[in-house]
Each structure stands twice: as C-alpha cells, then as structure tokens.
BANUTOR-497054 format. One record per residue: x, y, z of N, C-alpha, C, O in turn. Coordinates in steps of 0.05 Angstrom, whole numbers, plus 5000, padded with zeros to 4 digits. Example, Ala and Ser with C-alpha at 12.3 -4.5 7.8 and 13.67 -1.06 7.14 Angstrom:
# BANUTOR-497054
526448865156524649105156526449345156528549345169
525749555142527349795143525850015157526850235161
//
This chain:
# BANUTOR-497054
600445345057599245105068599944855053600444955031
600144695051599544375048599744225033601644285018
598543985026598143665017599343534994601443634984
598043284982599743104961597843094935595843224927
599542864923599642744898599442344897600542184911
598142324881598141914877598641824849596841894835
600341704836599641574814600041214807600741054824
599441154777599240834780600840694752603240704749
599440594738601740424714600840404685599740594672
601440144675602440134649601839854646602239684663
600239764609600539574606601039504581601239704567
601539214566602039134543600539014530599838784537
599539114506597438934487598238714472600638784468
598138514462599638334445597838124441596738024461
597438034422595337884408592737984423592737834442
591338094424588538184444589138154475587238244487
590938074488591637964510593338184531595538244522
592738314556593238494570595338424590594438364611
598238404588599238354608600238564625601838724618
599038544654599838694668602338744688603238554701
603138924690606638964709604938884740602538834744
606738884756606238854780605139064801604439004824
605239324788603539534803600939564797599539704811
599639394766597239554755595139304762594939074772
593939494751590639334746588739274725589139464709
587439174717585639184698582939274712582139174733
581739464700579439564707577339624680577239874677
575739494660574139494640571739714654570339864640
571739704675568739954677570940204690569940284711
572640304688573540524691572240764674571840734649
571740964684569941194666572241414664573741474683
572241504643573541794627574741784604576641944600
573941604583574341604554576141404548577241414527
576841184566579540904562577940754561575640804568
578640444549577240294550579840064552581540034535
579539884582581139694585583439834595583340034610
585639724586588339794594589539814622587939734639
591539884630592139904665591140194670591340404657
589940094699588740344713590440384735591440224751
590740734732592940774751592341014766591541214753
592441014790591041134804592841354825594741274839
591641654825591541834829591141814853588741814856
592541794879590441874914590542254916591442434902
589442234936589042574949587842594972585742494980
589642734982589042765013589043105022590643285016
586743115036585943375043583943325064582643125069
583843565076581543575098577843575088576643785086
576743335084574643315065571443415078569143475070
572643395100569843495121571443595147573643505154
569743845164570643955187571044235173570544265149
572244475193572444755186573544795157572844955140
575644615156577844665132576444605104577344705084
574044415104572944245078572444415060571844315039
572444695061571844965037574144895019573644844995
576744895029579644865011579744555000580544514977
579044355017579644105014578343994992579243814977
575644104989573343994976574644114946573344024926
577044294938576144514910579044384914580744524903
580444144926582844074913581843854910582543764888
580443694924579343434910577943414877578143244859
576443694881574743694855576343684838576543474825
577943914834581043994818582343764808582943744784
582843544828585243254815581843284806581343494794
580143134809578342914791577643044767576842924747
578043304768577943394728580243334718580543224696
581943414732584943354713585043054704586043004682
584142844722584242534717582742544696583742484675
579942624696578142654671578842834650577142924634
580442874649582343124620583542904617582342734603
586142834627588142634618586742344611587642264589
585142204621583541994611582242094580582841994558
580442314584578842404560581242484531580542474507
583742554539585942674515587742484510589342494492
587442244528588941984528591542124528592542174506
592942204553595342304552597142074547599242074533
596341914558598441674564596541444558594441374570
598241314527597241154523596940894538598440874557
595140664532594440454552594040494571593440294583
594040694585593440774621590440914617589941074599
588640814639587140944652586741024672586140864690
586941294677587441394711584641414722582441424710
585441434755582841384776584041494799586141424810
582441694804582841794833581941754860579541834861
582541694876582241584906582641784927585041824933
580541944941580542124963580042034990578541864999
581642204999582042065025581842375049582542595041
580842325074579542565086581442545117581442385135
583242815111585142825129584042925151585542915171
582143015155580043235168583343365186584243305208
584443565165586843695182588343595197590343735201
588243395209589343285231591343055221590542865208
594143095233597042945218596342675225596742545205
595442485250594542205258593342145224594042065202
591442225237589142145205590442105182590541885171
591842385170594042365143596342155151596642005132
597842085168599041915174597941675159599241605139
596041565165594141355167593541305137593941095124
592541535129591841455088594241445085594741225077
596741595088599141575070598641265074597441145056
599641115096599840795095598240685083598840465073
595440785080593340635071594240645029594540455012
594440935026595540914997598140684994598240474980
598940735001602840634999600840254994601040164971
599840145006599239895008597139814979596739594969
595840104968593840004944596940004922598340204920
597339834912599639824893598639984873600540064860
596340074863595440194833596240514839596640704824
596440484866596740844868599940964857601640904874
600641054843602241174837604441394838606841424834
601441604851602841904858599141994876596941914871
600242214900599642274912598942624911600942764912
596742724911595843104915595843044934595442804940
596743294954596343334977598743295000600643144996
598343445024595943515038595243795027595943915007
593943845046593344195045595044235065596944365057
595144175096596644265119598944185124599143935125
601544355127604144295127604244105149606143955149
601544085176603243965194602243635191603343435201
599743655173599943355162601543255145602643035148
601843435121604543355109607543185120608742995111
608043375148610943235162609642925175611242745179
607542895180606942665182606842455163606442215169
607042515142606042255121608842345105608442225083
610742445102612342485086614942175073615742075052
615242145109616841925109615841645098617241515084
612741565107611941345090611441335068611241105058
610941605050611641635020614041555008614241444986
616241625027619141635024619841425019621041394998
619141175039619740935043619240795021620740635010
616640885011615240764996616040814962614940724942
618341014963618341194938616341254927616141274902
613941294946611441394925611241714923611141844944
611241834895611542064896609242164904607142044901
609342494920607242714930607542924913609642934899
605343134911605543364904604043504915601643424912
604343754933602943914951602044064931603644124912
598844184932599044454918597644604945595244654944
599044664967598544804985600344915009600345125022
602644615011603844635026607044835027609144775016
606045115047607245305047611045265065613145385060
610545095081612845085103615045065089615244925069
616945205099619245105082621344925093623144855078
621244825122622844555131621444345112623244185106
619944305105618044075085620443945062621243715062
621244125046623844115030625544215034627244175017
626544425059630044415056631144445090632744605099
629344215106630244175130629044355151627544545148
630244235175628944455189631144685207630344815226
634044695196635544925190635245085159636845235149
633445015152633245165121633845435124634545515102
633945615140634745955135637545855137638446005121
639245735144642945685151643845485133645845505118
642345275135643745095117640544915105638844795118
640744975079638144805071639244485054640944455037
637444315067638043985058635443875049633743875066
634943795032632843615023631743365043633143165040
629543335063628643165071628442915058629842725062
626142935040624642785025625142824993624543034982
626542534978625642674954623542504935623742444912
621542464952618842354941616842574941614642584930
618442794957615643094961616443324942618743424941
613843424926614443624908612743774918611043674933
612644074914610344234915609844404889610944434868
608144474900607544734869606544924885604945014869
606345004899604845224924608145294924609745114926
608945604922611345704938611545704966609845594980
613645824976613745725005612646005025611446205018
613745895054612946235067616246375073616846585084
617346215063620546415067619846635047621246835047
617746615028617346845007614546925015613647145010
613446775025610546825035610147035058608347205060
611747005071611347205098612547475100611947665114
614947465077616447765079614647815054615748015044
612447755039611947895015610048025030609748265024
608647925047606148025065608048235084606948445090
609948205090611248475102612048705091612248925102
612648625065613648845054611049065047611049305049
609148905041606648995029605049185053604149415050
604849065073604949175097606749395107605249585112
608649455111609849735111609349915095608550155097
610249725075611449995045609250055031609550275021
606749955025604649995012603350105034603450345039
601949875053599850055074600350265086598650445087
603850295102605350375118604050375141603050585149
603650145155603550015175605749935188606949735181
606550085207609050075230609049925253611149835262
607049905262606249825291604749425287602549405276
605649265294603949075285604248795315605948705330
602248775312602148575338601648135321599948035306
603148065329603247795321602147575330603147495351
600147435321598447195328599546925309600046875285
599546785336600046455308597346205325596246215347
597246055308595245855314596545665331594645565343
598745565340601145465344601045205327601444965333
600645295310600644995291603344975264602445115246
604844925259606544745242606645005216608645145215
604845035202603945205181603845575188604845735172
602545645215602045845218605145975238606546175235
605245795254609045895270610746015251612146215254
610445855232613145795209612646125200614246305198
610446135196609246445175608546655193608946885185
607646635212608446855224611847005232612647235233
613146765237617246785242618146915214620147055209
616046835197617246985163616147295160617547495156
614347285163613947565166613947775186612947995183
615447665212616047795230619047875230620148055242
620247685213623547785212623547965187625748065185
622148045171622148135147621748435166623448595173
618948435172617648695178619748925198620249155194
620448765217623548825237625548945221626749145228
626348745184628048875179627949125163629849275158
625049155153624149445142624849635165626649805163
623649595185624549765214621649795229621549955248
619249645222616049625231617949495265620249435273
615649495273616649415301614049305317611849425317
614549025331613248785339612348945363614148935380
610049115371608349195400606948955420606148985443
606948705403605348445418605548215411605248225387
605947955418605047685402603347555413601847725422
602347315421600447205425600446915412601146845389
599746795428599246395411596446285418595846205441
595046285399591646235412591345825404593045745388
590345705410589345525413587245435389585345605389
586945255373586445195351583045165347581345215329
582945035377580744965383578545115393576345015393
578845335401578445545413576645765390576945785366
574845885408574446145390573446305397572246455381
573446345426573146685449575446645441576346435433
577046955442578447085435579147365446581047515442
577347385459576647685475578447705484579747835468
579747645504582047745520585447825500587347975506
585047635477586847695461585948035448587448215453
584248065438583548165427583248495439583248705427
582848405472584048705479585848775484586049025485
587848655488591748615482591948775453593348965445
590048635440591648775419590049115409591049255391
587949185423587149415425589549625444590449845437
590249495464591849625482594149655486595649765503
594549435455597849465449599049735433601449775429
596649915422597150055396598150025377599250215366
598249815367597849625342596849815314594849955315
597749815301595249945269595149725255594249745232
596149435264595549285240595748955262596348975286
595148645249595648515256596248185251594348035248
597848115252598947925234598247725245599247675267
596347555232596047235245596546955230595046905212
598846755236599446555218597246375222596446385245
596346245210593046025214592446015195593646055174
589645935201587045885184584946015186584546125208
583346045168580246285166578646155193577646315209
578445915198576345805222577745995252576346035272
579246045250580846215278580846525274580146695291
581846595242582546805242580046935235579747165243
577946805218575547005210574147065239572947275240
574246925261572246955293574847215300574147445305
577447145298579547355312579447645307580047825323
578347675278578247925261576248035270576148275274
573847845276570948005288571148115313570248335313
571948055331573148005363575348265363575548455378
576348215348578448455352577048735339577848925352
575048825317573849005320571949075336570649285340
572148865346568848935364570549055396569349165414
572849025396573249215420573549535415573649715433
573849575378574049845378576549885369577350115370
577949695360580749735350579849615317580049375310
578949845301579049835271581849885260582850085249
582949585268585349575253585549335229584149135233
586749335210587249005189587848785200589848805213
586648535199587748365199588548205178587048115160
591648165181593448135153593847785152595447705169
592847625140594247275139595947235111596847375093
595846955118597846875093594246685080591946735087
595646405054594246375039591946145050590246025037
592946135085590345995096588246065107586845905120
587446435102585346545107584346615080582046705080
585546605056584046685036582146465025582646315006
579746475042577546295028575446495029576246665045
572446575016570146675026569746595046568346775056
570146355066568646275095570146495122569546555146
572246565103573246815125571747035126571347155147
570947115103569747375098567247375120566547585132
565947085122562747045133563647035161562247115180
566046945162566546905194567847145216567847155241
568747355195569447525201567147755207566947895227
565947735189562948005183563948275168566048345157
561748395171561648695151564448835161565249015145
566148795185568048935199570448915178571949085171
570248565168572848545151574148695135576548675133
572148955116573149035098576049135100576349315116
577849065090580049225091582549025098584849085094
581848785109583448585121584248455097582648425078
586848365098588848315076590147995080591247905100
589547805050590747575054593147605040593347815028
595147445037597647405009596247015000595346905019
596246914985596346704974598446744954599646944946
598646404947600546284927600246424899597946504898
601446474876601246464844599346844836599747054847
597846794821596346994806594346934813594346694818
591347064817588846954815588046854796587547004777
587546574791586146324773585246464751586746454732
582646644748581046664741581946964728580347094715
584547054732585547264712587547144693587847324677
588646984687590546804683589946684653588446484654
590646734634589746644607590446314610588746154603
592146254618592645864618590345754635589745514637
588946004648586845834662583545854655581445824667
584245904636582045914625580145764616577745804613
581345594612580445264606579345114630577145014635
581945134644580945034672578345214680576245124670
578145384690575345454693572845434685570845444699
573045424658570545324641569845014646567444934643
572044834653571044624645570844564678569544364684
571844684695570144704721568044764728566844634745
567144934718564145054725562644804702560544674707
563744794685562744614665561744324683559344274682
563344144699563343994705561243834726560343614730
561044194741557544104758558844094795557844034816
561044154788562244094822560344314837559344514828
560244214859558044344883560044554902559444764914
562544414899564044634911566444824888567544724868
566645164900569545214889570945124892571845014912
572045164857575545034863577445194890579045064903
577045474894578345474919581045634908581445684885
582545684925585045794926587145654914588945754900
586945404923589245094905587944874878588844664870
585745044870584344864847586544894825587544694816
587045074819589545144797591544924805592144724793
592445004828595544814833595344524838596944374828
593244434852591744244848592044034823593043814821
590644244802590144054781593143994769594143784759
594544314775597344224768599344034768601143964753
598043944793600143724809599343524806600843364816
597543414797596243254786597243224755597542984747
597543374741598543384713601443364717602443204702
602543454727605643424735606543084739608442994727
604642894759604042624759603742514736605642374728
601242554718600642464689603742554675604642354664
604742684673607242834656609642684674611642764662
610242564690611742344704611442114687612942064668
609341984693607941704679608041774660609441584653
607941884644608041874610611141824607611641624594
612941934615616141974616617241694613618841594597
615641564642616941314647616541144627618241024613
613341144624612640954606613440984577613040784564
614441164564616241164541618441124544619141014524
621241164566622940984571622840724569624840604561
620640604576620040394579618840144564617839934571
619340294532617840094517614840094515613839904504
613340314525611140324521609440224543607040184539
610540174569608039964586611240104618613640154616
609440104643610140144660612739894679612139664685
615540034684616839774700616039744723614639914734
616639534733615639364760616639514783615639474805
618239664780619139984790618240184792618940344810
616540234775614040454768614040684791614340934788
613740554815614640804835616340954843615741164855
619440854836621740924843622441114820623841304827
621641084794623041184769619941404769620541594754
617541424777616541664770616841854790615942084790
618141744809619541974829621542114822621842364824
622941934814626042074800625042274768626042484759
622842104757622242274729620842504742620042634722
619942684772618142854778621143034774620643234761
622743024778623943254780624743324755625343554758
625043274734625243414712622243434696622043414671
620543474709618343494698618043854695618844004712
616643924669616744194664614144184644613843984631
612644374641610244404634609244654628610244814644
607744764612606244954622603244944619601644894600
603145024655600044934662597745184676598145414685
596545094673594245224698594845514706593545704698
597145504726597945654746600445764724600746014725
601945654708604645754691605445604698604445434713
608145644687610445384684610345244702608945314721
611345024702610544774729612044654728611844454713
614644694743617344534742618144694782617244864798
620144464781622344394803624844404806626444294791
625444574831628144574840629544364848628644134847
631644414857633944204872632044054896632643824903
630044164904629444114934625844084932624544054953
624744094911622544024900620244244906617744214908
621744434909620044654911619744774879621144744859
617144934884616245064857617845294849618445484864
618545264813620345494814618145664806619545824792
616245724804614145894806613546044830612045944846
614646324835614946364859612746584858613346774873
610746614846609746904849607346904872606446694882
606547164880604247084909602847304894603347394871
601047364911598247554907597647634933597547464951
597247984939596548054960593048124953592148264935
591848024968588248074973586848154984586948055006
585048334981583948495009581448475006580448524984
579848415030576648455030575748785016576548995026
574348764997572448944993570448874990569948664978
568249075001564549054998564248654996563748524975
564648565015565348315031566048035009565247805008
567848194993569747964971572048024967572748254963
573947774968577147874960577147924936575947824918
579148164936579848344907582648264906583948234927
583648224886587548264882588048594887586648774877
590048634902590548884898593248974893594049204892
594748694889597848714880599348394875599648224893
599948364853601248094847604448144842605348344831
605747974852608247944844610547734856609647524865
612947764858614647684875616347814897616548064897
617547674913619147724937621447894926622347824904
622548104939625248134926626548224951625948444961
628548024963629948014989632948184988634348195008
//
C-alpha cells in the first residue's frame, strides 16, 4: 500500500540575529526541545478518518514521534521540525489537493505518505514539479517507481518519490509461494477491489501461483463501496476453490471472508499488507481463523532496532496503534531528517534557497540503520529492504508464521 514524506530548512546565527533562507521560518513557540531557529516542517498524508483511519492514524502518530526524537536529540542543528497532517480519507482527488496544498507552505520540506498507491499516482507529479521530496512507508505498486511497463522495461517516473514499504512484484509471488508450497493450496479463486493497489497484487500473485503450477478456478472484481458479497461468495463455494486470493483492503476483505464462510466454504482468505490490521480480524469474525495476510519487513515488535521505537510509543500516550507502517513510517521520516542534515552541512551550516531540490537529490544516498533495518535506496527509489512476513489469524490475532524474502 501507500503514502509520503514533508520536510523544511535551515538558519544562521550571527551576532544574536536569525537570518532566514527563503524556505524557513522562525517559530519561538515550536515544542520538542529547540528553542528559536528555522522550523522545518514534516507534511503527511494518509487516510485520517473513514474505513482506512486504523493504518492512517499509527502513520501519523509514527512521523510525530520521530519529529519529537529528532527535535529532542537535536539531529540537525539550528532546525526545528514540525509536522503537518493532512487527511486523504483514501481517495486520490483529496491527496491530489494536500499535495498542492503542501508544495505552496514553503516550510514543508519532505513529505510521509500516502498509504494508497492510487492516491500516491495522484499527487506524485506535483511533488515532482515541485522537487518536493516523498517517502511512502506503505506504498506497495510497483508502476509508482519503475513505470508502468515495469515487468519489460522498468523507468523511473518520479524522482522526488521514495519508499521504504517493498513492492508487490515481491509482495504477491511471496504470498504465492507460501500458498502452494507451505499450505499446498492448488485450487485458488481471485478477487481484486478494482482499485490501483489491489489489481496490481492480485496480477502478482496470480502469475507466480500459475508458475508453481496452482491453477486460477475463478476471478471476480467487487466494488469498493459495496459490502453484500453473497453472490460472490457462492462463485467461490462453487468454484472448488481451497483457498482465496483478494488484492484490497480489510473494510472489503474482512465482510468478504465472513460471507464466504457463511456459505459453507471453510476455505482461507489470503491478502497482501492491506488486510493486516486487527479491524479485519472484527470484520471478518470467529470464521477468520486460519486466513493469511503477507505485509512489508519483520514484525515491529520482534525486531531489536525496534525496540526503542516501541517503548517510546506506548510511552508517548497515542490513542491509536502504530499499525503495520508505524516502523516504516517513522523511518521515512528519519530518512527526511538524514536528507536535511546532509544538505545543511554541505552548506555551511544553514539550509540553500534550494533546499528542495538538493534534499531530493541528498534522499537517494541516504542510508541508515533504523526501525525496520537498513534504510537506504535503489536506482528507482525503492527500498532495498526487501523482506515481507506471512501472518495468519489465530484464536482471533495475527501471529507471524514465516518471515523472509522472495526468491524468483
């Protein structure tokens, strides 16, 4: 799945006197351990209210600790960062709309987000324009960075867009492989949301599964909006199916999973990393057990680098989980801070009047080790962090039940 990154500037002290570049600001009541200096600001865009707000809410939280780490450790001297959220409610118009609305606050810098690949292709280009750098920690599609012939010939769209979320060219055959060769599940019937994110990932793990030798008994394209399901759902009883692959989100797929047992076909329903939230589990019911997500990286919370991060999450008082992208999240957010620091020591200590153009160009050699592990970029601004996690409801909570990588 999804979204961006925002960042802002740099200033110069000299006799008591603050002169500012032409991107920054002075802000004296900024809070997180600075006092004075240019404030530079962090946006983020995610779906902040509506079905999706479980994920959106634990990447918003995610940037505003990381801003409050980097303010509190003074990563970068003279800068005080500030984050600015903005509520895509899923829908690419809307993200359209903040990208322009960021691109016009000059303090913003770098951009989290989206969460949804298909708001992402909406706001990509006015980042572009703008050389304001992004960082997805969600966004799975892989036309996003290498076109939209990427299986034949892959080209860099945008190079203002980074992610740290791997893609579904690894996302969808890892869920296939896992699916044959582990479950040995042969028979599998295919559902997509017809949305941008879920097409893309179901086509990935449908050419994978084909080439094990599993074999496609059904597909199906349900409607986003929608959530009878019944008639799908006895298709896929009557398809003889033992398993079932749906590209989406938990608001579609947790009602699809209930619907499809309830005709009597106790088969899995298998997604990628936009059903692994708890709201699937509730939406699904007691039937789920057994139904299998893949998400991005290692689970957070087994992860020695994240250990920190977690404490000082729970520490922090947030009302929501960090969620499935709180790790990558904060990542990409620190990957921003670790840009701005770059420039601004090229630079004599204080941010150029350029500030946007050169922390775009400084994102790609940015390398780290964070949160999630190493935190660096390819040719095409994808994460070279490629590992996923397969997850399965048990006694009605996701368990890991296999981490690793793709091997094609």
């Amino acid at each position: 799945m999804r979204q961006r990154s925002l960042i802002a500037i740099t200033a110069t002290l000299a006799a008591g006197a603050l002169t500012l570049t032409a991107c920054g600001s002075r802000d004296s009541s900024d809070k997180g351990g600075s006092s004075g200096g240019t404030t530079v600001t962090i946006g983020v865009d995610a779906p902040l209210t509506g079905d999706l707000s479980a994920l959106g809410l634990g990447i918003k939280n995610s940037v505003d600790l990381a801003v409050k780490t980097a303010n509190k450790e003074k990563m970068v001297d003279g800068i005080t960062f500030k984050m600015v959220a903005k509520d895509d409610q899923k829908q690419a118009s809307a993200g359209q709309q903040n990208a322009t609305a960021l691109v016009a606050d000059k303090s913003v810098l770098g951009v989290v987000g989206p969460l949804n690949s298909a708001v992402a292709q909406a706001m990509q280009k006015v980042f572009d324009d703008a050389k304001l750098v992004e960082v997805s920690p969600a966004n799975t599609n892989p036309t996003l960075t290498q076109g939209t012939n990427w299986q034949t010939k892959k080209v860099r769209p945008f190079k203002s867009y980074f992610r740290t979320a791997t893609t579904d060219a690894i996302q969808g055959p890892f869920a296939a492989q896992y699916v044959y060769n582990t479950s040995k599940k042969t028979k599998v019937f295919v559902i997509d949301n017809k949305g941008t994110y879920g097409v893309g990932l179901a086509a990935t793990f449908t050419d994978e599964f084909k080439k094990l030798g599993g074999k496609v008994v059904g597909t199906q394209h349900i409607n986003a909006d929608t959530k009878d399901y019944s008639s799908v759902a006895t298709q896929v009883k009557n398809s003889g199916a033992d398993v079932v692959y749906f590209g989406g989100e938990y608001p579609n797929a947790g009602p699809l999973s209930k619907q499809i047992k309830a005709t009597g076909a106790n088969i899995p329903v298998v997604g990628g990393d936009g059903i692994f939230d708890p709201t699937y589990i509730k939406l699904a019911g007691p039937k789920s057990n057994g139904d299998l997500a893949t998400s991005v990286g290692a689970p957070v919370d087994t992860l020695p680098s994240a250990k920190k991060f977690v404490e000082d999450y729970k520490a922090g008082g947030y009302s929501e989980d960090y969620g499935a992208y709180g790790g990558y999240s904060y990542d990409s957010t620190m990957a921003i801070v670790q840009a701005v620091k770059k420039v601004v020591a090229d630079n004599g200590g204080k941010l150029p009047s350029d500030a946007r153009a050169k922390i775009t160009a400084a994102m790609q050699n940015v390398s780290f080790d964070g949160v999630t592990g190493k935190v660096s970029f390819d040719e095409f601004g994808d994460a070279t962090n490629k590992q996923l996690t397969v997850y399965a409801v048990k006694n009605g909570a996701w368990a890991a039940v296999k981490s690793g990588t793709y091997t094609g």
